[in-house]
ZAFIRO-263225 format. One line per 5 residues: number of its first residue (from 1); for each residue x, y, z of N, C-alpha, C, CB. Coordinates in nm, 3 decimals, padded with zeros to 5 digits. Glycine has a CB too. Example, Ala and Ser with C-alpha at 12.3 -4.5 7.8 and 13.67 -1.06 7.14 Angstrom:
BEGIN
1	01.319/-00.569/00.780/01.230/-00.450/00.780/01.320/-00.330/00.780/01.131/-00.447/00.905 | 01.285/-00.225/00.708/01.367/-00.106/00.714/01.290/00.003/00.787/01.408/-00.060/00.572 $
//
This chain:
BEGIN
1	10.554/08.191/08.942/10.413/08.217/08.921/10.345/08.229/09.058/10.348/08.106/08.834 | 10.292/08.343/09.097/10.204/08.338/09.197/10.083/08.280/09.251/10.187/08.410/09.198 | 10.094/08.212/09.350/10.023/08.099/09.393/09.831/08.179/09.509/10.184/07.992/09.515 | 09.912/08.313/09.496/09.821/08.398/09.562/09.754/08.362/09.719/09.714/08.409/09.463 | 09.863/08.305/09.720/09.892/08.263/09.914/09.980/08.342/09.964/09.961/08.105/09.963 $
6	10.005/08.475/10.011/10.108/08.555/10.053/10.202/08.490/10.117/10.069/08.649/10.126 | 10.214/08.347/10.214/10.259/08.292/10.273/10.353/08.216/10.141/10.166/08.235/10.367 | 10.314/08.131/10.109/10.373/08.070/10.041/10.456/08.156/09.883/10.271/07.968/10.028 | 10.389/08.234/09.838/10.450/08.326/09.733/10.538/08.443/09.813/10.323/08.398/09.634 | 10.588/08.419/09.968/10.676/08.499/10.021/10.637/08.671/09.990/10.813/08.448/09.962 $
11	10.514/08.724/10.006/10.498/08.857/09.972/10.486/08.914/10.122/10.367/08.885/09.868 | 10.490/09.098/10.109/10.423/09.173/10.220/10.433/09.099/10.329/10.285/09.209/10.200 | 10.581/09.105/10.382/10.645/09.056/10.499/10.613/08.925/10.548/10.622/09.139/10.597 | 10.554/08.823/10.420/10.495/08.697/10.504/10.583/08.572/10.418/10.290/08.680/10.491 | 10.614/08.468/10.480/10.683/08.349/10.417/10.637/08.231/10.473/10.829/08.352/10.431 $
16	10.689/08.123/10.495/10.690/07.975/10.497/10.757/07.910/10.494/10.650/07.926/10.444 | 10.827/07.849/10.585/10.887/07.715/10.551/10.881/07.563/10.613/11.002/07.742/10.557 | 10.907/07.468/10.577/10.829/07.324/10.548/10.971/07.247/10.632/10.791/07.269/10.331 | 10.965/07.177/10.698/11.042/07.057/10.754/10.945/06.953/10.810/11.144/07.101/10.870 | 11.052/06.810/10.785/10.973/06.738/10.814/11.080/06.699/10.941/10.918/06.642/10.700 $
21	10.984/06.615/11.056/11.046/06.531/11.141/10.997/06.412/11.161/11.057/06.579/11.246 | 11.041/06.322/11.331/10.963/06.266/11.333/10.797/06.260/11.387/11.027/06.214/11.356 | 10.721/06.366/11.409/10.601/06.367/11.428/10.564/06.451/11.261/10.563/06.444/11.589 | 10.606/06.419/11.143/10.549/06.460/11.027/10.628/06.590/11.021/10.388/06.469/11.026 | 10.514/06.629/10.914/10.574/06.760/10.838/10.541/06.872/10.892/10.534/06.778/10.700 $
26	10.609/06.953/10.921/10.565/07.079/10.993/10.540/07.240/10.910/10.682/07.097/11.103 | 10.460/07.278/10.891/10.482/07.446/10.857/10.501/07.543/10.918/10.406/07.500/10.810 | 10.591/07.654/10.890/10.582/07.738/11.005/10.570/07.894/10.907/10.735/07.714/11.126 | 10.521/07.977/10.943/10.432/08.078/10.892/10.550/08.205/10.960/10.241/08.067/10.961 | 10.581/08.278/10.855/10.672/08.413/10.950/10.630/08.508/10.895/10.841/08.431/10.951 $
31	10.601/08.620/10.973/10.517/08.785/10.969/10.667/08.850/10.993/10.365/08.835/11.129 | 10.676/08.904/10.913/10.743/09.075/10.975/10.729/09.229/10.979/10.841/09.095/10.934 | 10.756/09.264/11.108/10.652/09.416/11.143/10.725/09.470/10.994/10.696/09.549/11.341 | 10.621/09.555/10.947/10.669/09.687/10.875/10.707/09.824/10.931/10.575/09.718/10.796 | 10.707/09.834/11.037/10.772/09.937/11.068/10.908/09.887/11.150/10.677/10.029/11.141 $
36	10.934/09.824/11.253/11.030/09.835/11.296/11.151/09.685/11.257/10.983/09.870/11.433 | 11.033/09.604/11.155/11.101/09.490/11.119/11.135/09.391/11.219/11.209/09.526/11.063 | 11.050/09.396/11.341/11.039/09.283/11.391/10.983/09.130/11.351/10.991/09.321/11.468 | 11.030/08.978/11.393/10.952/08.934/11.323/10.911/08.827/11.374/10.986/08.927/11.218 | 10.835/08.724/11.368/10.739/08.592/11.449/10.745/08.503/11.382/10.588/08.601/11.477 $
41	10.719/08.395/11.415/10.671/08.252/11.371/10.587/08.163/11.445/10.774/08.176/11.352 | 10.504/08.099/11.412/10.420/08.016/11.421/10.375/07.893/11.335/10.347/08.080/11.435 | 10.408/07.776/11.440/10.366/07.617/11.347/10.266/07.607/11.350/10.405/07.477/11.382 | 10.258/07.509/11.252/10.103/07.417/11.167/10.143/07.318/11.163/10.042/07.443/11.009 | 10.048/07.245/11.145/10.026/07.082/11.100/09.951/07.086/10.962/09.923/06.984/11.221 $
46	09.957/07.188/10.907/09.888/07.176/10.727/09.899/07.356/10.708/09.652/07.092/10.706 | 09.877/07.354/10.583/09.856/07.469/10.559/09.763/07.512/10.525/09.910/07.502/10.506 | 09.724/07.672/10.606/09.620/07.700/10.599/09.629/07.849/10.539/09.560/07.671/10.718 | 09.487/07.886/10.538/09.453/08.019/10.452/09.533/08.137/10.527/09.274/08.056/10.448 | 09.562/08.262/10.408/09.680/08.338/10.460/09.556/08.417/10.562/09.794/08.445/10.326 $
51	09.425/08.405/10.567/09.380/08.493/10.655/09.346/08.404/10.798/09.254/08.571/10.587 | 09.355/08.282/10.777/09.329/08.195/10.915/09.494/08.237/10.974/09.288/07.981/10.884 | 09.605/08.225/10.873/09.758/08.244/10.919/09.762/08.379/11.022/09.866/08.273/10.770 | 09.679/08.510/10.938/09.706/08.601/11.027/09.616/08.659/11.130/09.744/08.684/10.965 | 09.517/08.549/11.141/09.440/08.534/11.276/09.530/08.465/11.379/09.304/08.446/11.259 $
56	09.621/08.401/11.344/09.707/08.344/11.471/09.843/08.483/11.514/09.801/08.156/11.403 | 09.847/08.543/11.455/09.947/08.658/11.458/09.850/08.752/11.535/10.005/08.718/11.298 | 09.699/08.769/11.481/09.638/08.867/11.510/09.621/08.804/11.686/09.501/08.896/11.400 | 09.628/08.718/11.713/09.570/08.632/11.863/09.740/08.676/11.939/09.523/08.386/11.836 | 09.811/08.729/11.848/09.936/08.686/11.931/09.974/08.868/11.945/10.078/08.555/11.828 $
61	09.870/08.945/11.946/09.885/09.078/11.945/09.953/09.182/11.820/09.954/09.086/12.056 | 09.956/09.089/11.745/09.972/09.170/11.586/09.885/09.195/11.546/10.024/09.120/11.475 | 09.888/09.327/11.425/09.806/09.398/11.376/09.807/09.422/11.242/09.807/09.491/11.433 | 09.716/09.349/11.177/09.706/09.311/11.032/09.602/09.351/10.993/09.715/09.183/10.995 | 09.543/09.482/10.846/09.697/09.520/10.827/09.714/09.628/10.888/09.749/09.538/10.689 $
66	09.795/09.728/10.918/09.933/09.707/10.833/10.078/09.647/10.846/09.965/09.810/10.809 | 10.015/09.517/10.925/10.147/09.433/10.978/10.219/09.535/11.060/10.253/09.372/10.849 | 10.175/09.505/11.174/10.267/09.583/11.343/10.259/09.456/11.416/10.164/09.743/11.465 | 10.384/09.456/11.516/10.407/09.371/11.573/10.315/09.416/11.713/10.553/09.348/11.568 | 10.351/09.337/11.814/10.264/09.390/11.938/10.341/09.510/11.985/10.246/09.277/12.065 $
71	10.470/09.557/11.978/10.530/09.689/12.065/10.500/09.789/11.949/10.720/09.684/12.118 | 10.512/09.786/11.819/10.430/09.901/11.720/10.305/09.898/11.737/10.441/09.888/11.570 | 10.186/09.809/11.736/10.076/09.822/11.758/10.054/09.877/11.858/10.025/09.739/11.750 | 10.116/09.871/11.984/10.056/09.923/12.132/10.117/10.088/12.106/10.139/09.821/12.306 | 10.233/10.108/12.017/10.260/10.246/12.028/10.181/10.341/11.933/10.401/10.263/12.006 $
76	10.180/10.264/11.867/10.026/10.367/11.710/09.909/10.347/11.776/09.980/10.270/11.497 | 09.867/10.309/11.900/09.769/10.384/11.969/09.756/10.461/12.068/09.709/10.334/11.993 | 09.894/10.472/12.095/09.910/10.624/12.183/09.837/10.722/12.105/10.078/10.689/12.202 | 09.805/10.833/12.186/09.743/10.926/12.129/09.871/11.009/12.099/09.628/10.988/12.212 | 09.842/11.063/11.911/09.999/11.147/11.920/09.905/11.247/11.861/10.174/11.091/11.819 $
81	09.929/11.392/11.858/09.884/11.486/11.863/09.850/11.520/11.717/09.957/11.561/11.935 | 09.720/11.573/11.694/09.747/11.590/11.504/09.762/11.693/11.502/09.639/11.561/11.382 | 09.861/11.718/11.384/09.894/11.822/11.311/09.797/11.891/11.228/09.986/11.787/11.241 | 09.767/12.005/11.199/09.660/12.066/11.133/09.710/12.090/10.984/09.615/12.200/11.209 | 09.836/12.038/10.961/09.888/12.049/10.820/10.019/11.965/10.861/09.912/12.220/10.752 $
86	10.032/11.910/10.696/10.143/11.838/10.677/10.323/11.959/10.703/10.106/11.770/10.497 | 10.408/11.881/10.742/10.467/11.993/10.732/10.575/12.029/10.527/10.574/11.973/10.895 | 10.647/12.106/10.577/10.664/12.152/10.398/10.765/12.016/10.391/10.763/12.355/10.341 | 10.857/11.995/10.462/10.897/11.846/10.394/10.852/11.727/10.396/10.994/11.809/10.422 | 10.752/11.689/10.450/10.637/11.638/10.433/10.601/11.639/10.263/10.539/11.718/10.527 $
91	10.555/11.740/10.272/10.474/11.813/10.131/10.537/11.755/09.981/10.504/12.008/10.131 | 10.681/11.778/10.026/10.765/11.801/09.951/10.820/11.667/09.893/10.849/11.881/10.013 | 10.849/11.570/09.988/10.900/11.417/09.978/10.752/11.313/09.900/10.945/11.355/10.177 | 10.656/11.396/09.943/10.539/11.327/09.906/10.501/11.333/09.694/10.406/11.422/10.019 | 10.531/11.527/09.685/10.564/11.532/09.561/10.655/11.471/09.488/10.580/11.621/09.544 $
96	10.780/11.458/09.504/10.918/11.404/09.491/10.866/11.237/09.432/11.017/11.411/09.665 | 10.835/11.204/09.558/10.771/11.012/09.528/10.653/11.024/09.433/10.690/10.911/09.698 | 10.577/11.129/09.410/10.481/11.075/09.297/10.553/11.101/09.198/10.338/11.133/09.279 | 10.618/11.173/09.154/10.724/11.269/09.038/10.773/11.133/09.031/10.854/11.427/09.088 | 10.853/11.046/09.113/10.960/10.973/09.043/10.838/10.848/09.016/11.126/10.933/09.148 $
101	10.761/10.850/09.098/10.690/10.695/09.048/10.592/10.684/08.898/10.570/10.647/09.184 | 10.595/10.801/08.896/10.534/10.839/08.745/10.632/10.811/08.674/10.487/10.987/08.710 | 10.744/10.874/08.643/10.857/10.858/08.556/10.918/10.726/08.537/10.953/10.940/08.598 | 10.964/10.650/08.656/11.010/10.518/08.632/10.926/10.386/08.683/11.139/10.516/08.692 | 10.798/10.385/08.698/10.708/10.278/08.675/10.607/10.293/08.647/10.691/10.211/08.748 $
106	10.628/10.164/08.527/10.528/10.134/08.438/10.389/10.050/08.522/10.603/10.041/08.317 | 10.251/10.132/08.503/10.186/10.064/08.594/10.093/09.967/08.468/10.098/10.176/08.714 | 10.111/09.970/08.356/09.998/09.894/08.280/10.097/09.745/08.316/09.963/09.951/08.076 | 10.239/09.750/08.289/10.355/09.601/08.272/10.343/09.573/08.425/10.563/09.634/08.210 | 10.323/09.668/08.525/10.339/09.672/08.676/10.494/09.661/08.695/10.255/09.546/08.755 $
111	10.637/09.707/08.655/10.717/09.735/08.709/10.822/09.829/08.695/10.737/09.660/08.722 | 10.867/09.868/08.715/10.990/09.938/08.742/11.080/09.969/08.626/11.064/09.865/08.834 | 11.142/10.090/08.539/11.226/10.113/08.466/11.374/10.084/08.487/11.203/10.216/08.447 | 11.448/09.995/08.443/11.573/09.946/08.456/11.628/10.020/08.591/11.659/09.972/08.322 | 11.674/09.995/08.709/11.773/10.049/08.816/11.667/10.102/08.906/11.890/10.169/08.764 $
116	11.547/10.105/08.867/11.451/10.191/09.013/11.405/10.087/09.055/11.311/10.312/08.991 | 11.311/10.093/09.185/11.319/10.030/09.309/11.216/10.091/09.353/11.440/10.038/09.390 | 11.126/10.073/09.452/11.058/10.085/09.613/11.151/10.157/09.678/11.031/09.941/09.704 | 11.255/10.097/09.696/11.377/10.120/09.794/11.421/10.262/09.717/11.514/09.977/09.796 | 11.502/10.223/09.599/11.575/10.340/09.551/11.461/10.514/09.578/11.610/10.290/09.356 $
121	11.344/10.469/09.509/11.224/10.588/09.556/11.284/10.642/09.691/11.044/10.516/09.591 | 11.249/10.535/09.780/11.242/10.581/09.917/11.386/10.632/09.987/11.181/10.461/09.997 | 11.473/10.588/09.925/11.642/10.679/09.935/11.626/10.809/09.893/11.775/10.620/09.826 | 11.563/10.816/09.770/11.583/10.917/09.657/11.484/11.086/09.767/11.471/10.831/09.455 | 11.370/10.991/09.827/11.287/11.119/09.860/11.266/11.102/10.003/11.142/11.137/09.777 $
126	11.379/11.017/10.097/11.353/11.038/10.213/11.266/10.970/10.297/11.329/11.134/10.213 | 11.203/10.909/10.222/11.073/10.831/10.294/11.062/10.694/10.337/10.967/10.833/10.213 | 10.976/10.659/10.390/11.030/10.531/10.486/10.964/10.415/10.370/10.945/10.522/10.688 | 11.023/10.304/10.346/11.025/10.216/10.181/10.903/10.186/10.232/11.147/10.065/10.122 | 10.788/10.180/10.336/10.701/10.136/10.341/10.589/10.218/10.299/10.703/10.092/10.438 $
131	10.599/10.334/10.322/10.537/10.471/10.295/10.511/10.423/10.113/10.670/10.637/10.339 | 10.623/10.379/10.073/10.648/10.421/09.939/10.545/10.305/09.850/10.832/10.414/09.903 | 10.582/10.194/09.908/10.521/10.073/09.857/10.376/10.077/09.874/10.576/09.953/09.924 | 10.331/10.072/09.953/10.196/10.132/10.016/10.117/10.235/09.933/10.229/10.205/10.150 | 10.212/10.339/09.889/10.137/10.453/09.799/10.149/10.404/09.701/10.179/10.593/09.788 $
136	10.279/10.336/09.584/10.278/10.284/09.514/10.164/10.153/09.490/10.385/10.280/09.522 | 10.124/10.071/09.589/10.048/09.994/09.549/09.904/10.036/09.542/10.069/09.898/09.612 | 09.827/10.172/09.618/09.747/10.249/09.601/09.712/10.307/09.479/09.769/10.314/09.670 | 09.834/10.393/09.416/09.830/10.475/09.300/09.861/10.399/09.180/09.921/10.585/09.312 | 09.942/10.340/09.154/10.036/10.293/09.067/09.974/10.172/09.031/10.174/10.282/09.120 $
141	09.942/10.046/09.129/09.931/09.914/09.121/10.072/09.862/09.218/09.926/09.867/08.953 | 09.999/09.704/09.172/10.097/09.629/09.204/10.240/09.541/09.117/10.022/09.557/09.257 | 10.338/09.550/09.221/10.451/09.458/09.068/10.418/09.353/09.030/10.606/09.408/09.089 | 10.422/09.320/08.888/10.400/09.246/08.820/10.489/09.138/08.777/10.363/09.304/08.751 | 10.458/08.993/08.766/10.601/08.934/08.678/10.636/08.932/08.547/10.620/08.810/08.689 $
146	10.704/09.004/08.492/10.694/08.985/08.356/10.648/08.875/08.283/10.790/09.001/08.317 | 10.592/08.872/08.182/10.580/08.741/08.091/10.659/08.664/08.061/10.548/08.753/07.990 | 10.757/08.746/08.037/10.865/08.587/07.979/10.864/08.472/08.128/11.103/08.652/07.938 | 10.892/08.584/08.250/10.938/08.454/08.321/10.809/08.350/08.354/11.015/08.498/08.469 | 10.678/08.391/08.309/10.600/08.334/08.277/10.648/08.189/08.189/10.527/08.429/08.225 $
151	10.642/08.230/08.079/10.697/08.134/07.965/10.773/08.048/08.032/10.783/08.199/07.850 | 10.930/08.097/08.078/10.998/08.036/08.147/10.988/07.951/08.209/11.029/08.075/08.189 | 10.894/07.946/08.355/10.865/07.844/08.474/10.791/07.727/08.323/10.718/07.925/08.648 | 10.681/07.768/08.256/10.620/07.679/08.159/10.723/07.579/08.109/10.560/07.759/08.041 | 10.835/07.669/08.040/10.938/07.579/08.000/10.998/07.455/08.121/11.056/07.681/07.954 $
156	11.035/07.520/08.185/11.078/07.459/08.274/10.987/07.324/08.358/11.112/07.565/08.346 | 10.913/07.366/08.385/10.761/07.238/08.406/10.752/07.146/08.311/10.599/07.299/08.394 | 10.777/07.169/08.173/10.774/07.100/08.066/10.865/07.003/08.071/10.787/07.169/07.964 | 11.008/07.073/08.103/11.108/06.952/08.100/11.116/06.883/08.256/11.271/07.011/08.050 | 11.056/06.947/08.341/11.053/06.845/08.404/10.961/06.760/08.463/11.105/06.866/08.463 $
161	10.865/06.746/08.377/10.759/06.657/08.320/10.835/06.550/08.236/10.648/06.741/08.228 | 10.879/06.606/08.105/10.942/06.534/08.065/11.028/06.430/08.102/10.971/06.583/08.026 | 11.166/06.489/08.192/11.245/06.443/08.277/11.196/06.307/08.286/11.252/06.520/08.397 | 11.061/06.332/08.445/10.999/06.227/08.529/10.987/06.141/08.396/10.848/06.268/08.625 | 10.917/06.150/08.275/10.906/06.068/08.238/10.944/05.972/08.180/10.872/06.085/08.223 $
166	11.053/06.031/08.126/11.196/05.965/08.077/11.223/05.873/08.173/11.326/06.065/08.063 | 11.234/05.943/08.285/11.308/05.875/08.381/11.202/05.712/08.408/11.326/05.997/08.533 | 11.088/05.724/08.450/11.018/05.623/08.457/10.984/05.546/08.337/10.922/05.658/08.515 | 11.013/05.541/08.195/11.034/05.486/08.086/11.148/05.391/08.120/11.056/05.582/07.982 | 11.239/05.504/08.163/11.409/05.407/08.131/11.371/05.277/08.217/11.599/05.500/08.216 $
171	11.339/05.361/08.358/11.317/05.271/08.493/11.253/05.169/08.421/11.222/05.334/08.629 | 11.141/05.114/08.375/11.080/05.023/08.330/11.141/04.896/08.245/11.001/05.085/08.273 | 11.226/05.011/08.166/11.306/04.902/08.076/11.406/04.857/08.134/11.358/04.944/07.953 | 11.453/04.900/08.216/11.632/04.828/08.317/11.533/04.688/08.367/11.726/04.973/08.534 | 11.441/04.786/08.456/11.352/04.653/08.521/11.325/04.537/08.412/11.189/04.706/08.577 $
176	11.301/04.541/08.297/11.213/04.427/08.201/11.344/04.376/08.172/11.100/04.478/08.049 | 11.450/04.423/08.134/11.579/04.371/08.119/11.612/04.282/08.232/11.675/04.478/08.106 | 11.643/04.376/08.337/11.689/04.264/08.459/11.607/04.141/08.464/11.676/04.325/08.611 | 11.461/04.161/08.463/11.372/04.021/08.426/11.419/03.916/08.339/11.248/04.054/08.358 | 11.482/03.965/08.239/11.495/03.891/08.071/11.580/03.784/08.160/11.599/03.997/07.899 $
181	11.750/03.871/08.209/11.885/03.823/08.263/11.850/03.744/08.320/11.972/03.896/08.334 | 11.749/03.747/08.451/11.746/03.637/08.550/11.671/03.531/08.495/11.690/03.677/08.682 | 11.557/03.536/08.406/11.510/03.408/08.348/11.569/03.342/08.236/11.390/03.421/08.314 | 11.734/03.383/08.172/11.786/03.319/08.095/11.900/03.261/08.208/11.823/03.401/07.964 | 11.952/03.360/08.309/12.022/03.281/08.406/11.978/03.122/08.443/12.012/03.361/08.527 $
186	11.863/03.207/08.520/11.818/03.082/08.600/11.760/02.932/08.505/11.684/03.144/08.700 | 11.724/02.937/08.358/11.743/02.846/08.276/11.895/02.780/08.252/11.692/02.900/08.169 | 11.960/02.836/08.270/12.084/02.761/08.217/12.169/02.733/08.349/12.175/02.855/08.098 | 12.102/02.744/08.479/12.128/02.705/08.563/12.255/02.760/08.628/12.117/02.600/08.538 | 12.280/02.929/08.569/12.410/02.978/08.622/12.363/03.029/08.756/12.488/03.094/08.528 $
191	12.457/03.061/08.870/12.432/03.138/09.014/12.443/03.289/08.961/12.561/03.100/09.151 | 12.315/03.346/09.023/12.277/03.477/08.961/12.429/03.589/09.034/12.078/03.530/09.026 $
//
């Protein structure tokens, strides 16, 4: 279930992970470029908002969005010359990716028809998977989790709710038991 912390729900090149030592618990926050897949980290002492997160990326010469590291960011502002038209394979890969994203994703469920992909798209028509995701999340929407696995995590929370509680039931009763043992011991004067 999405927690709608990009950091922590691991989305759009961003993750998290948690160790503890001895000066406490640490977080550490990881970006990765979308274009050349470079990637960073940076600690915390708590966790904080995914836009305070990518103000420390943004301080560290990254460029959010569209997530560039500092050697992509410094090169997408070279001046590169514009073209006065797309060229025909251009044209062509661009048709191709709406053609297939129409056909195999569902944008009301938000995902994908059995075997297609972001990726597979972007094999299929040439284009770079970021291109694809990007337009896809423009046109299309975004992926969705299905419901069941909805249900699922529910289930699962349930029993282990349950679990804990079982478990601290039993715990209670070993404890009231062991109580019983030692005050019939220690009456009859046996060595515990």
């Amino acid at each position: 279930m999405s927690r709608g912390h990009e950091y922590l729900d691991g989305v759009r090149g961003r993750s998290m992970t948690t160790s503890t030592g001895a000066a406490g618990t640490v977080f550490k926050a990881r970006i990765q470029c979308g274009q050349c897949g470079a990637a960073e980290t940076v600690q915390m002492r708590h966790i904080m908002t995914p836009r305070h997160i990518d103000l420390k990326f943004i301080q560290r010469g990254w460029r959010i969005p569209p997530r560039l590291c500092p050697a992509c960011a410094a090169k997408s502002k070279e001046k590169k010359p514009m073209a006065s038209k797309p060229s025909a394979g251009a044209v062509k890969a661009t048709a191709k990716m709406f053609t297939l994203l129409s056909q195999h994703f569902d944008a009301d469920n938000g995902r994908y028809v059995a075997g297609w992909t972001d990726g597979k798209i972007a094999k299929e028509t040439g284009m770079a998977p970021e291109a694809v995701i990007e337009f896809r999340r423009e046109a299309f929407g975004e992926i969705k989790e299905p419901a069941e696995f909805a249900l699922i995590r529910a289930d699962i929370n349930s029993l282990e709710k349950l679990a804990a509680d079982s478990h601290a039931s039993i715990t209670a009763d070993i404890a009231k038991l062991r109580g019983q043992l030692a005050q019939a011991v220690g009456k009859m004067g046996i060595p515990a």
